[in-house]
C-alpha positions in Angstrom: 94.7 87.4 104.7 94.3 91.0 104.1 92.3 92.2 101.0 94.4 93.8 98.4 94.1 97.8 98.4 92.3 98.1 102.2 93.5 99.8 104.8 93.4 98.8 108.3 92.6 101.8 109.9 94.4 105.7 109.9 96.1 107.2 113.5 96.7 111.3 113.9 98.7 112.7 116.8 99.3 116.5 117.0 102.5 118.5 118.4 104.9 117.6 116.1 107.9 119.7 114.6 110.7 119.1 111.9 113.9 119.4 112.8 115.7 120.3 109.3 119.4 120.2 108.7 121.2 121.2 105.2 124.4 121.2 103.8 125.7 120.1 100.4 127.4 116.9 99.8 126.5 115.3 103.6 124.3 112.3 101.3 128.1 111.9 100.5 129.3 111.7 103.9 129.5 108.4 105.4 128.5 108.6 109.2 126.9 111.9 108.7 123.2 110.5 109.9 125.1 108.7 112.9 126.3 112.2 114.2 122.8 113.8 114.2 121.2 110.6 116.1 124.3 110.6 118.7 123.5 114.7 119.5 119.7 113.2 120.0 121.1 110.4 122.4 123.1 112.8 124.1 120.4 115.0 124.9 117.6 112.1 125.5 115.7 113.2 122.4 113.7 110.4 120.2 112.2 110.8 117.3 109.4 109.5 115.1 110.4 109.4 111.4 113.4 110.7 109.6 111.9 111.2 105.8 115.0 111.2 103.6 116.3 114.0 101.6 119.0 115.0 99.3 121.8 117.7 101.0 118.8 118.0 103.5 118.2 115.6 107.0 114.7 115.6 108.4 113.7 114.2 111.8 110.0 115.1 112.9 110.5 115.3 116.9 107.3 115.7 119.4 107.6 119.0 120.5 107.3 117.4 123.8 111.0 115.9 123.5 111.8 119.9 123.1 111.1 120.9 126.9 114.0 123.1 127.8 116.6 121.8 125.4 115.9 123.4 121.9 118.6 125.9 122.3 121.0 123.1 123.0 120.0 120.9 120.3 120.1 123.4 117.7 123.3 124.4 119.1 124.9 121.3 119.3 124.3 119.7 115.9 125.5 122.9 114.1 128.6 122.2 116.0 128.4 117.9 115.5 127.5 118.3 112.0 128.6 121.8 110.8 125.5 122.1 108.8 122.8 125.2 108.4 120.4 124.0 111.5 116.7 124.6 112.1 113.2 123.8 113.6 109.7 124.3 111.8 108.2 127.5 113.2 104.6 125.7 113.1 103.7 122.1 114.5 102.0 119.6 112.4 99.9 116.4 112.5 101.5 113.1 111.7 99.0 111.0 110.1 99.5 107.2 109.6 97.7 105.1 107.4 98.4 101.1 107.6 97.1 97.9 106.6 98.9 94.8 105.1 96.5 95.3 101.9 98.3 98.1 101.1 101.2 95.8 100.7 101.9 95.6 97.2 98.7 97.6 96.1 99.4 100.2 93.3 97.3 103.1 93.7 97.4 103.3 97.6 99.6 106.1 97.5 98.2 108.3 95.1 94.4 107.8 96.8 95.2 108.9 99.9 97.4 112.2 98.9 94.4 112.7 96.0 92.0 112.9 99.6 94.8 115.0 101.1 94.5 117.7 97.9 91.0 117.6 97.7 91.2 119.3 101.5 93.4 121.8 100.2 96.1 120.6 102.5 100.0 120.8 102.3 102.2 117.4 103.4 104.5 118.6 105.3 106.9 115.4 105.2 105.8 112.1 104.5 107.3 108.2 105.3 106.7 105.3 104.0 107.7 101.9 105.7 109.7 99.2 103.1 107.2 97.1 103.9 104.4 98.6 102.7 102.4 98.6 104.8 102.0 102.0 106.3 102.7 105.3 104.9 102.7 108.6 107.4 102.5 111.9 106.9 102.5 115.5 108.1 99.9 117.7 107.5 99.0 121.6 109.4 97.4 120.8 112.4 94.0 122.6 111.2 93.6 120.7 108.4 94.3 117.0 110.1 90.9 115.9 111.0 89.6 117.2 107.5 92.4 115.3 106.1 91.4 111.7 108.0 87.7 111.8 107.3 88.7 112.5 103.5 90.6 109.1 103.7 88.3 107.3 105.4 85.7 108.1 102.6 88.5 106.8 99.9 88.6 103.8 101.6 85.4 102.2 103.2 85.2 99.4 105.3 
């Protein structure tokens, strides 16, 4: 049995990029979401998270998944999904906090982005599962380890 308002532990990987889509009214669209993931399947691209937006569709990619197909991707879902198409000049550092005390723990939230202010950091996107129980985040890749120590002194083991 987890203890209310703990975390588990925190996770960083580097190299990642958003890829950002925008045109009004696709929230509206049914199947609009289905188009971008087929374009990703077509070219063998995953992806990690897709943090929601409104007129906007965010999917943070590894810029590993990029080798020698950005032109086509960028290409083909401005053709797929007739939408304004583009990819974060800068990679970030997805950061991942979890724990099952975070599961319906008010506050969990708002300490950890309070750590990630108090570093002078910018979120670049951030996730959070229905469950609960983990919330990611993207934060300049400079700032990341900054970011996780600030965290770890919010919540001690």
């Amino acid at each position: 049995e987890a203890t209310p308002g703990t975390i588990t532990g925190i996770a960083d990987k580097a190299g990642f990029v958003k890829l950002m889509l925008r045109r009004p009214g696709m929230n509206e669209e049914i199947g609009f979401d289905v188009r971008i993931k087929s374009v990703l399947a077509e070219l063998d691209i995953a992806y990690e998270f897709d943090p929601p937006g409104i007129d906007t569709s965010c999917l943070i990619l590894h810029s590993d998944q990029l080798n020698g197909k950005k032109e086509r991707l960028l290409d083909r879902l401005k053709q797929v999904c007739d939408a304004d198409v583009w990819l974060s000049p800068n990679t970030v550092t997805t950061i991942c906090v979890v724990g099952l005390g975070m599961q319906h723990s008010a506050g969990i939230a708002g300490k950890i982005f309070s750590a990630v202010g108090e570093e002078n950091a910018n979120i670049a996107f951030i996730s959070q599962g229905a469950s609960e129980i983990n919330i990611a985040f993207g934060v300049e890749e400079e700032d990341a380890s900054r970011v996780v120590r600030a965290i770890l002194e919010k919540f001690p083991h």
